[in-house]
N, C-alpha and C positions, 0 to 999 in steps of 0.2 A: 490526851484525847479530849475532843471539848464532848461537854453536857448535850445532850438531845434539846433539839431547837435551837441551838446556838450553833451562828456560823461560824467556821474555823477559817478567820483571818490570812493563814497561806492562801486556800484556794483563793480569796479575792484578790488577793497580792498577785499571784498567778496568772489572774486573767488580765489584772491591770497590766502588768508586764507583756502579756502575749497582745494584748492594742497595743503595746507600744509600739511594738514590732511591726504589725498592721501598717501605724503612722510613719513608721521608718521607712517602709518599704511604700510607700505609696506618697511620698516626698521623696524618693529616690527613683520613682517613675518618673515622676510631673517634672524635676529638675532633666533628666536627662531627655525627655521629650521636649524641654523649653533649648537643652542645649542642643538637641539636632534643631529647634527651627531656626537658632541664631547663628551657631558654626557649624554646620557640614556645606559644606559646599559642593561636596563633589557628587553626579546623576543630577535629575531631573528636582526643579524647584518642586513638581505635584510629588511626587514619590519623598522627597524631605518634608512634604507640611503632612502628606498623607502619617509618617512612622510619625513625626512628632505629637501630631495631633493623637493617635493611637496610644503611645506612652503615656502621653495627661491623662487620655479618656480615663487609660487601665490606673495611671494610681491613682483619682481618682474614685473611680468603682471601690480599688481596694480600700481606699479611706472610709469608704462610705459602708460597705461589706464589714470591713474590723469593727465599726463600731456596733454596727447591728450586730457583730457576734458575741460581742464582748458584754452588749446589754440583755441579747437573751443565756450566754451562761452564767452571768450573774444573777438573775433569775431562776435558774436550774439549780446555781449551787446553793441559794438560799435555799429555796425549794428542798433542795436533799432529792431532787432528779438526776436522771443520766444525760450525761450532756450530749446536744444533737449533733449529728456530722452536720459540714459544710461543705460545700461544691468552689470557693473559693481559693482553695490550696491549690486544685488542678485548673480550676481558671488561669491562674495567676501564673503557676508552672507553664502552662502552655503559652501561653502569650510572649511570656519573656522570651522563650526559647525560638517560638516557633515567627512571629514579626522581624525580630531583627535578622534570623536568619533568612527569610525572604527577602527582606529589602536589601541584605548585603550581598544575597548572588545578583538581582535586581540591578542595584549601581556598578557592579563588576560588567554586566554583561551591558550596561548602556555605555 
C-alpha cells in the first residue's frame, strides 16, 4: 500500500498502457483508411476516398482523444480523484461498426 500523497506507480503504468492502446487503435484506423484510398477498387472513386478519408479523420480523433485522456487521468490519479468517464469508447464503437457497414452494402448495391 503506498504512503498518503504518494503515487502508486501501477495506476500510472495503467494509463500509460491504456494510451497505448489509444495509439494502436488510431494507427490501425489511419493505415486501414490510407489502404482503402490505395487498394479498393471496387464502387465508386467518391464513396472509397469518402470511407478512407473517414478512417484517418476517426484514428486520428482517437489519437488525439487517448492522449487528452490519458493526460487528464494522470492528473486524477495523482490528484487521488475519480477518474472521469469519456464519450470516446462509443465514439469509437460506433464508427467502426457503423461506416464500414454502410459503405459495404453501398459498394454491393452500386
Amino acid at each position: 500500500m503506498a504512503e498518503p500523497g504518494i503515487t502508486d506507480a501501477r495506476f500510472l503504468l495503467a494509463n500509460e498502457r491504456t494510451f497505448l492502446a489509444y495509439v494502436r487503435t488510431a494507427l490501425a484506423l489511419q493505415v486501414a483508411g490510407l489502404g482503402v484510398l490505395q487498394f479498393l477498387t471496387a464502387g465508386s472513386t467518391g464513396l472509397r476516398e469518402a470511407l478512407g478519408v473517414a478512417l484517418i479523420g476517426v484514428g486520428s480523433y482517437v489519437g488525439g482523444a487517448g492522449f487528452l485522456r490519458c493526460r487528464q487521468a494522470e492528473r486524477d490519479i495523482r490528484a487521488g480523484r475519480e477518474l472521469a468517464a469519456t464519450p470516446v469508447r462509443g465514439l469509437t464503437a460506433a464508427v467502426v461498426v457503423v461506416v464500414p457497414l454502410v459503405v459495404g452494402v453501398l459498394i454491393a448495391l452500386t
